[in-house]
C-alpha positions as CSV (number, residue, x, y, z in Angstrom):
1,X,142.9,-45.5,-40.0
2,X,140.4,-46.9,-42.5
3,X,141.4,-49.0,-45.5
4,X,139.1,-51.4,-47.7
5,X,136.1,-49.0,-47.9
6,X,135.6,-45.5,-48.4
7,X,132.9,-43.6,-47.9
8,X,130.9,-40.6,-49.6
9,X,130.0,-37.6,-47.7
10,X,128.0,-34.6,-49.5
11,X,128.6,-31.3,-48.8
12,X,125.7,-28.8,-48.9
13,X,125.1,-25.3,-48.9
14,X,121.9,-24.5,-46.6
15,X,120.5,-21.4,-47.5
16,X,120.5,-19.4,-50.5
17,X,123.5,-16.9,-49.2
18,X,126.8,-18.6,-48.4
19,X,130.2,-17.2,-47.3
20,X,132.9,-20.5,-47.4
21,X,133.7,-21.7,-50.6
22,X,132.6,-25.5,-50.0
23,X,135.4,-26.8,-52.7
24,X,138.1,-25.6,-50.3
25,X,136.8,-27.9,-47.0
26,X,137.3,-31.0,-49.2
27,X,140.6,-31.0,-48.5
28,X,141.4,-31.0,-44.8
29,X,138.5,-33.2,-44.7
30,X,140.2,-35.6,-46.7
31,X,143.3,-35.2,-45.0
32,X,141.3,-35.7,-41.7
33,X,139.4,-38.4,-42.9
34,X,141.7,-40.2,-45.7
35,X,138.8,-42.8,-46.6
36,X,136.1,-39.9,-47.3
37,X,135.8,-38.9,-50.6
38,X,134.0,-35.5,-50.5
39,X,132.1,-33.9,-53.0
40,X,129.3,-30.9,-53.3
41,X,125.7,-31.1,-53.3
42,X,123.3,-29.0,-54.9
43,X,121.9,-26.5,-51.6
44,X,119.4,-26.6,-49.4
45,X,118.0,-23.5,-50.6
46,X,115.2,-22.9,-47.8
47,X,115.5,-24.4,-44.2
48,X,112.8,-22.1,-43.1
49,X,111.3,-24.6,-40.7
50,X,114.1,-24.8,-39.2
51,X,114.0,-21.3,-37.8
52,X,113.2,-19.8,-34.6
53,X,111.8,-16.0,-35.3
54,X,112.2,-15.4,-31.3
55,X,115.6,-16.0,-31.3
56,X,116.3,-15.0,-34.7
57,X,118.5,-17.8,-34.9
58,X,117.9,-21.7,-36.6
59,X,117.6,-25.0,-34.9
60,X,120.7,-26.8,-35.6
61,X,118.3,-30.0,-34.4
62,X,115.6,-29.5,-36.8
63,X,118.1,-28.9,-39.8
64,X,119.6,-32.1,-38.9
65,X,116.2,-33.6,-39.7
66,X,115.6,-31.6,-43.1
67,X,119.1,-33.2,-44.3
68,X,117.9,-36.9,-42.9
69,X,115.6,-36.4,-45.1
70,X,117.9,-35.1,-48.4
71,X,120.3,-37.9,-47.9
72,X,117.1,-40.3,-48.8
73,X,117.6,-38.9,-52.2
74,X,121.1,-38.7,-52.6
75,X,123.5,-41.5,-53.6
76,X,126.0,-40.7,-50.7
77,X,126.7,-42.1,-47.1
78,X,126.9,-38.7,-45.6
79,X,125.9,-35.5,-45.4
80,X,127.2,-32.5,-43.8
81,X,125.9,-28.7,-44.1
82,X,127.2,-25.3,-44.1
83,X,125.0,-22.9,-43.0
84,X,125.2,-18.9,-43.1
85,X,122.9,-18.0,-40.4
86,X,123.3,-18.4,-36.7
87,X,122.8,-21.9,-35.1
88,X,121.3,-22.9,-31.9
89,X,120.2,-25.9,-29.8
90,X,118.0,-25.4,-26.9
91,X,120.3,-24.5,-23.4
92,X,122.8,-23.0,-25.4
93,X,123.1,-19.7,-26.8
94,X,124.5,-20.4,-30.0
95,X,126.6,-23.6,-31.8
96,X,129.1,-23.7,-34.4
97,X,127.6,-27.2,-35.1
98,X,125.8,-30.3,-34.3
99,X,125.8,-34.1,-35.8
100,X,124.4,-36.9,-34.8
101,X,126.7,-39.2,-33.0
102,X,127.0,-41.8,-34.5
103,X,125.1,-41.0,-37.6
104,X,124.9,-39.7,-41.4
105,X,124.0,-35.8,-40.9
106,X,126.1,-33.0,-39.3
107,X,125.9,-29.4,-40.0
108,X,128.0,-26.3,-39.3
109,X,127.7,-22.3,-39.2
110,X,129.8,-19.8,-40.6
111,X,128.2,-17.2,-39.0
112,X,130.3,-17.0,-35.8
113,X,133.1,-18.0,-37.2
114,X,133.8,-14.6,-38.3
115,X,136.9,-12.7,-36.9
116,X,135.6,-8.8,-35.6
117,X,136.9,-7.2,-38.6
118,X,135.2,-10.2,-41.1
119,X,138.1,-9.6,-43.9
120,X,140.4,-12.4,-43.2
121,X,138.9,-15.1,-45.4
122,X,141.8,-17.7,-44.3
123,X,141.1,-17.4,-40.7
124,X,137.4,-18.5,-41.4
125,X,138.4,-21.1,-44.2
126,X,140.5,-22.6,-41.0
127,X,137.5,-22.1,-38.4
128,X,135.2,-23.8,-40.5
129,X,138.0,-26.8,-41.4
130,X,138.0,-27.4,-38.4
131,X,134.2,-27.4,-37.3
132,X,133.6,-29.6,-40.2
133,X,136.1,-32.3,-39.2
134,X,135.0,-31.8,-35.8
135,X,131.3,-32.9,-36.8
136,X,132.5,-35.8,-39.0
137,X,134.2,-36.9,-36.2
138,X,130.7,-37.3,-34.2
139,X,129.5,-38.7,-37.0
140,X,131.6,-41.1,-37.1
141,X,131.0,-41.5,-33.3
142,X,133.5,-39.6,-31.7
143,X,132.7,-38.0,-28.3
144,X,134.1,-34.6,-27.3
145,X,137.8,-35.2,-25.9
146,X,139.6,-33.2,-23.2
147,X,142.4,-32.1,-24.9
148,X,142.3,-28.3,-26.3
149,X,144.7,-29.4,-29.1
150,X,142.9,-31.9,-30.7
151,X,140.0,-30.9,-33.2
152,X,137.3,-33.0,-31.5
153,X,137.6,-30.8,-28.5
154,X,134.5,-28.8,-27.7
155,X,134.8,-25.3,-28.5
156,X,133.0,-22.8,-26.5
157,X,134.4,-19.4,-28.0
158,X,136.5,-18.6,-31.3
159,X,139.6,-19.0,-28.7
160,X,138.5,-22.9,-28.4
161,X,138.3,-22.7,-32.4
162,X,141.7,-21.3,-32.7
163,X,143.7,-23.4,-30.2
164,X,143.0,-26.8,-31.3
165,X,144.5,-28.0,-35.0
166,X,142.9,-29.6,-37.3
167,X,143.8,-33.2,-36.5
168,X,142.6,-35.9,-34.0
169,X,144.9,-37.0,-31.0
170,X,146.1,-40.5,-30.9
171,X,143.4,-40.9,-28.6
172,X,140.5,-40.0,-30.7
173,X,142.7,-41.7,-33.7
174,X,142.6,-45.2,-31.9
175,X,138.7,-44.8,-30.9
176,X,138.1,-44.2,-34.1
177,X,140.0,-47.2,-35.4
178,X,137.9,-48.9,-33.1
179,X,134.7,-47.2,-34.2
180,X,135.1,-48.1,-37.7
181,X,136.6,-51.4,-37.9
């Protein structure tokens, strides 16, 4: 995919309560991504301005903001969050994640990730894999692609989630060739 450069991406907690162990996305990110070399960030501790007290629920939007503005004081080319609590964008009920497309900030949500019983830590370390990759993959200006295997397929439900594997299809693989040459 990418060869002579590489490129930093942060990860960061937002929010002072956290349930995915951030060491354990840099992996399959770097497996998605081979020229990203991902490392932690210290958290976001309050993204209170972020939140919505009708819907109980945070603005994915407006966090994507508060971490435009973190990355202005990091040393890194991207920055992607993990959040706790429930995300929204306005239309939508809920997200699992936004980014800017293309851009330098993406963040996901754990909080839906969850399977009913919330005691299989290995299904949600896969969920959120995957979400992350997913949002790099805007970042790095894919668009949402129609087939349900590949990761940049947009995932409604935890069904969506599960169905698609965490790579790109040859598809995505050759626009992003193109995007990042």
């Amino acid at each position: 995919m990418k060869s002579a450069t590489s490129e930093n991406l942060g990860l960061i907690q937002i929010g002072e309560k956290s349930d995915c162990d951030l060491n354990g996305l840099i992996d399959p990110i770097s497996a998605g991504y081979p020229w990203i070399k991902a490392s932690i960030v210290a958290p976001l501790a309050d993204p209170g301005e972020a939140f919505d007290s009708r819907r109980n629920q945070y603005h994915s939007t407006r966090i994507l903001a508060l971490l435009e503005r973190q990355i202005l004081k990091l040393r890194i080319d991207r920055l992607l969050g993990v959040a706790y609590s429930d995300l929204y964008v306005p239309g939508m009920n809920f997200v699992f994640g936004e980014a800017r497309r293309p851009g330098r900030v993406g963040v996901i949500s754990t909080y839906r990730l969850k399977s009913q019983s919330g005691d299989e830590p290995d299904l949600l370390h896969n969920r959120a894999a995957k979400e992350a990759i997913h949002e790099i993959g805007h970042m790095a200006g894919l668009k949402h692609c129609s087939k349900t295997s590949c990761v940049m397929h947009f995932s409604l439900g935890l069904s969506d989630t599960d169905l698609k594997s965490p790579d790109l299809c040859e598809n995505c693989q050759s626009h992003l060739r193109v995007t990042i040459d």
